[in-house]
C-alpha positions in Angstrom: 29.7 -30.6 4.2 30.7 -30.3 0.6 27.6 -30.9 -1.0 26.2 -28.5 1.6 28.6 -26.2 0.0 27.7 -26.6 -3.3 24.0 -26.7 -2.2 24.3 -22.9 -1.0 27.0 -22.2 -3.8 24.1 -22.9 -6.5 21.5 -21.1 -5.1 24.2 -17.8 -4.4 24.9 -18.4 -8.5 21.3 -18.3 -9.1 20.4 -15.3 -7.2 23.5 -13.1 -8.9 23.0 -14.3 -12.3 22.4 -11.5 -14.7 21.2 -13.9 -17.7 18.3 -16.6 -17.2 20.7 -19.4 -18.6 22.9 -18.5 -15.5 20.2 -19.1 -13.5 19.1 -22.2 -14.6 22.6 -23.8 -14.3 22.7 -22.4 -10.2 19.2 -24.1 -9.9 20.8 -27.4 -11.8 23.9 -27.4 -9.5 21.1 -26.4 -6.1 19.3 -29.7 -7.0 21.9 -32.0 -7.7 24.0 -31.3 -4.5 20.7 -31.8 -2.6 19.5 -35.6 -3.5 22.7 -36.9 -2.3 22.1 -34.7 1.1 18.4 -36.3 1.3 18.9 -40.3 0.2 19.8 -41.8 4.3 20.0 -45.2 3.2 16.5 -45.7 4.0 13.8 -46.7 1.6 11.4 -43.9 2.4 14.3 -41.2 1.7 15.3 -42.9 -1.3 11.7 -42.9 -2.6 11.7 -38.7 -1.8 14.9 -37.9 -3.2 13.9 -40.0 -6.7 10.4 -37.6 -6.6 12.2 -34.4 -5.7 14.6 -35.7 -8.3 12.2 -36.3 -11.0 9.4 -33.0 -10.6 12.3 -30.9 -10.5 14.0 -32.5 -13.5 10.7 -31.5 -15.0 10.6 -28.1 -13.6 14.4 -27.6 -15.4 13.1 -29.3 -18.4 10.4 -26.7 -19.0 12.5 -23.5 -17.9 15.0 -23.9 -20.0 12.6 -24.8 -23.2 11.1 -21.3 -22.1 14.8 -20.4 -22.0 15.4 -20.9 -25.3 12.6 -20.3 -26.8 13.0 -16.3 -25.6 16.7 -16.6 -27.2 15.6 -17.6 -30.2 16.3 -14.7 -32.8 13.4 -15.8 -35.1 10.9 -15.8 -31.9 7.9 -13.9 -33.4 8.1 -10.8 -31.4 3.8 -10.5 -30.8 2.4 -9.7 -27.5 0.4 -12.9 -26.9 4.1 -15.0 -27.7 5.3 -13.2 -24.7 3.0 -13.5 -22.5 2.6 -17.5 -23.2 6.3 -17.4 -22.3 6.2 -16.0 -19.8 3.4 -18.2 -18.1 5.5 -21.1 -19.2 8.7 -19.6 -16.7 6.4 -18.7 -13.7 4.7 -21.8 -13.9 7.8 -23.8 -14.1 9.4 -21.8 -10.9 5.9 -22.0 -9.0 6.8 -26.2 -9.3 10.4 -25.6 -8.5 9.4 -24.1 -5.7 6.4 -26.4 -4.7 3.8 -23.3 -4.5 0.1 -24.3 -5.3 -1.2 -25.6 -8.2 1.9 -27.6 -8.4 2.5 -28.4 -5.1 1.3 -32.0 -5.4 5.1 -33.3 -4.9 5.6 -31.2 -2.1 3.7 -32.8 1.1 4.7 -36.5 -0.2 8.9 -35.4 -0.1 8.5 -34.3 2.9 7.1 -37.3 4.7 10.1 -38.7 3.5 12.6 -36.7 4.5 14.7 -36.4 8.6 13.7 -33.0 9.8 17.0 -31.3 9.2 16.0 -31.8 5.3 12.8 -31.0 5.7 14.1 -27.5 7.5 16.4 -27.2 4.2 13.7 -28.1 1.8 11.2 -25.2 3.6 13.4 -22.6 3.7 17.0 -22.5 1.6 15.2 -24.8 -1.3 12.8 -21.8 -2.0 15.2 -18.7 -2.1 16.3 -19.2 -5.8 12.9 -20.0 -7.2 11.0 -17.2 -5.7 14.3 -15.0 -6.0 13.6 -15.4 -9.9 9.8 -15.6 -9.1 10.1 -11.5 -8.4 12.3 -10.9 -11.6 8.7 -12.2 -13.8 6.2 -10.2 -11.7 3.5 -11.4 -13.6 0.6 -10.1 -11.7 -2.6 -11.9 -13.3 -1.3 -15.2 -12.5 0.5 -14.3 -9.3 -2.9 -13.4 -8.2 -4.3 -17.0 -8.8 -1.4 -18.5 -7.2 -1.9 -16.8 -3.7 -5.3 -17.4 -3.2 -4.4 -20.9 -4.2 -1.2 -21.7 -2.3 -3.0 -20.2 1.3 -6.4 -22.3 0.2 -4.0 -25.4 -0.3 -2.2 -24.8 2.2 -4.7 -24.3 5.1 -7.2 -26.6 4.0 -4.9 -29.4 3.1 -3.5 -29.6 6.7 -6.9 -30.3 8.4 -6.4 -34.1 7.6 -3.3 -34.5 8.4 -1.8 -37.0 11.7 1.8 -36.1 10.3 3.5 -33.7 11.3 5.9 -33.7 8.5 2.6 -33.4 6.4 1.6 -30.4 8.4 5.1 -28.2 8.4 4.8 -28.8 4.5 1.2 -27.7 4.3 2.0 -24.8 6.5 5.3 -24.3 4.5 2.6 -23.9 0.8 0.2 -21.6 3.1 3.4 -19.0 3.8 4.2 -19.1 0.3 1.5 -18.0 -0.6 2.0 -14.9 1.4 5.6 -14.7 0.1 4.2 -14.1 -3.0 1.7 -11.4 -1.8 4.6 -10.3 0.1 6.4 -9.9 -3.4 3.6 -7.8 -5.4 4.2 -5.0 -3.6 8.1 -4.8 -2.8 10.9 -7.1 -2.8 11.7 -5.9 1.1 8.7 -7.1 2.5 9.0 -10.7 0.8 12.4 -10.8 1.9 11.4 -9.7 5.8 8.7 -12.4 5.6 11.1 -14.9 4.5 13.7 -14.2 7.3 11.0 -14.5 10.4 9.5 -17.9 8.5 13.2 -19.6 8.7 13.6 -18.6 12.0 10.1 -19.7 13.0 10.8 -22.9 11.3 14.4 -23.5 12.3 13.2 -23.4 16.1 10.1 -25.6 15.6 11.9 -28.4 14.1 14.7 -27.7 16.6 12.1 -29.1 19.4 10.7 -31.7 16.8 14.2 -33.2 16.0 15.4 -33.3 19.2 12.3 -35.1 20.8 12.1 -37.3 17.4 8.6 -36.5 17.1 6.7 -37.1 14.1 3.2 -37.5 14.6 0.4 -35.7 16.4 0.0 -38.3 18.7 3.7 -38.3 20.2 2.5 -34.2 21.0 0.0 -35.2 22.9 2.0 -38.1 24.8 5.3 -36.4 25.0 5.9 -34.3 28.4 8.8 -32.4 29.9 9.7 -32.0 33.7 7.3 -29.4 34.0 3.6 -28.5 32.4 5.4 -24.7 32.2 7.9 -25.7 29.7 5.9 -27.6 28.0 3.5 -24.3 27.7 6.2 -22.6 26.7 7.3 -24.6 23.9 4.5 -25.1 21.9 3.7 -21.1 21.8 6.1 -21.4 19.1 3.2 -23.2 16.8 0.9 -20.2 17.2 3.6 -17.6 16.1 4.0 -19.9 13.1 0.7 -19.6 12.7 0.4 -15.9 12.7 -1.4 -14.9 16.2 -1.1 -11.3 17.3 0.9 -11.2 20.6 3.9 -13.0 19.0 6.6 -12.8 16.5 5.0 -14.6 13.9 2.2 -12.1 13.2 4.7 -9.2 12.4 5.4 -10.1 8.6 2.1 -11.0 8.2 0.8 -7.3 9.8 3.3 -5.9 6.9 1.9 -8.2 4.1 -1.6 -6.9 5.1 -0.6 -3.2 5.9 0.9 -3.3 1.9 -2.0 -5.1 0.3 -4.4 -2.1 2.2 -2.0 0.3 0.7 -2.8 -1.3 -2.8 -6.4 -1.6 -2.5 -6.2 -5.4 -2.7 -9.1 -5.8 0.1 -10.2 -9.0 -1.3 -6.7 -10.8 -1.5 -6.6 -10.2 1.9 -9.7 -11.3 3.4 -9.1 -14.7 1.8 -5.2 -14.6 3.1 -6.5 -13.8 6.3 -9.9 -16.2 6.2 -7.3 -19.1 5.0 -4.9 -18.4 7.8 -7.2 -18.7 10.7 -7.7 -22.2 9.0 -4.3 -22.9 9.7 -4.5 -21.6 13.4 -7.1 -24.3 13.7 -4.8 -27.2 13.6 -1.9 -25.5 14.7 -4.4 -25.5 17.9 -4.8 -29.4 17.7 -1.6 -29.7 18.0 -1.3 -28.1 21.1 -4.3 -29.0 22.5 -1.8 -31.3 25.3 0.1 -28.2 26.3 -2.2 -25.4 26.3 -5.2 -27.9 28.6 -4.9 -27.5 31.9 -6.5 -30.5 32.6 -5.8 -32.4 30.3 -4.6 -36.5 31.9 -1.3 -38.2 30.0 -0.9 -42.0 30.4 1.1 -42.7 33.6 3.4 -45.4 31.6 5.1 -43.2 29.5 8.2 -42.5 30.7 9.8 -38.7 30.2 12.5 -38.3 27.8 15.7 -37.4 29.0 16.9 -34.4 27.0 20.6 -32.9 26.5 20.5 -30.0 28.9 22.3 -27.5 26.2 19.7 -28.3 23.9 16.8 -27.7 26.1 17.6 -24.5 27.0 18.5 -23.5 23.4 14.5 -24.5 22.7 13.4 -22.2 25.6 15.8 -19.4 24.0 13.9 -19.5 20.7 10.8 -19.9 22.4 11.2 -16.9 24.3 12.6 -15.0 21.4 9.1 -16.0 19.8 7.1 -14.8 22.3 8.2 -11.5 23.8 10.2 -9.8 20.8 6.7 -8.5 19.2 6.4 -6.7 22.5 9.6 -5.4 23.3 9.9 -4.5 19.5 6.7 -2.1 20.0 7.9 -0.8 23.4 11.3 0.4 21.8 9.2 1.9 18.5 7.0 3.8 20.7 10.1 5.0 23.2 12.1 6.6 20.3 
């Protein structure tokens, strides 16, 4: 509980900061609360925590050389100076925050890591990087970046048996809309952000509590009734972004902005790159959502703590109905 504390206590120092140098030491104090969180006394945690350790290390390294290179008084003050320190911050924040092209740290952390870390490293881990991300808005690159991180991100995944693999695939996809999310206001990243946690949170909710890790324990794994089951794995497609459900409202306001801004072609390939994503989503339900599809006999169900079960059906039907019942109240008042 205390380095949880200090965890969040890092990232809110970050985020208030009114001097990068303040920033830097939240992010310093973020990451060192967080390796003793993820090391279980297993060697595969070990080995994530000492590579999370070291790219981030890395990542600090280079911020604060850009750091104090912009301090420096006898900094020539020329346009192309600026600009190369400037890359040298966003590109050091796009690692922090495992964003494509620097994500190759990110899927390999994650296959190390219980899912209660992985939920912390998808979600809390990214608010101070991308937090500062929005302070640079430097557009050129942030451009490359998005078209990148959803490329990465959907087409990485395909390959994947791992499901670990695939939430941290899917995690580099949505950051990629985060950051088309950010070009246009700070609101709409922040929106996205706040459905994607949620999303998450209940997904490896059901995963954590059925200690499933593969594909293959999807497709082997059933609960008292095909209907639950049904209902459960919906919560994959709104991840994923499909109309009727939660999911696809921050993406229909990414979109609706980047029409506003005449940015037609970012979002064909945002859009082209997430139906990738659907794809395998879609394998992974492929058990719950075929009627007639046979499971092995010998497999015996898994008894589940009652509580938690109906918890799971509660965010489940959060996810699918609140798209719905959020357009029914918009077009009563």
């Amino acid at each position: 509980m205390m380095f949880f504390f200090i965890l969040m206590m890092g990232t809110m120092i970050t985020v208030s900061s009114n001097s990068w140098l303040g920033a830097w030491m939240g992010l310093e104090i973020n990451l060192l609360s967080f390796i003793p969180l993820m090391s279980d006394n297993n060697l595969m945690s070990t080995e994530a925590s000492l590579k999370y350790f070291l790219t981030q290390a890395i990542a600090s390294a280079i911020l604060l050389f850009a750091i104090i290179l912009m301090y420096l008084n006898n900094f020539p003050k020329m346009e192309s100076s600026l600009i190369f320190n400037n890359l040298i911050i966003y590109s050091s924040l796009l690692l922090k925050s495992g964003a494509a092209p620097f994500h190759f740290w990110f899927p390999n952390v994650m296959e190390g890591l219980s899912w209660i870390n992985a939920l912390i490293l998808m979600t809390w881990q990214k608010i101070a990087p991308i937090m500062l991300i929005s302070y640079t808005n430097w557009i050129n690159f942030n451009f490359l970046a998005i078209i990148i991180s959803t490329m990465v991100g959907s087409l990485g995944g395909l390959n994947q048996t791992s499901l670990r693999k695939l939430m941290a695939f899917s995690s580099i996809n949505h950051l990629g809309w985060m950051l088309a999310a950010m070009q246009t206001s700070e609101l709409n990243w922040l929106i996205y952000f706040y459905f994607y946690t949620f999303m998450s949170f209940s997904l490896i909710f059901m995963f954590n509590n059925l200690k499933m890790y593969h594909i293959n324990q999807l497709f082997n794994s059933f609960f008292n009734s095909k209907e639950k089951k049904f209902v459960l794995f919906i919560n994959l497609l709104s991840l994923g972004g499909l109309p009727p459900f939660i999911g696809f409202l921050p993406k229909w306001l990414v979109i609706q902005s980047l029409i506003m801004n005449n940015q037609h072609i970012l979002m064909m390939i945002m859009i082209m790159m997430t139906l990738i994503t659907l794809f395998f989503y879609l394998r992974m339900c492929f058990s719950a959502f075929m009627l007639n599809y046979s499971e092995n006999n010998w497999i015996i169900s898994m008894q589940m703590n009652n509580f938690s079960f109906k918890l799971m059906l509660f965010f489940s039907f959060i996810t699918t109905f609140s798209l719905i019942l959020i357009s029914l109240i918009y077009f009563i008042l």
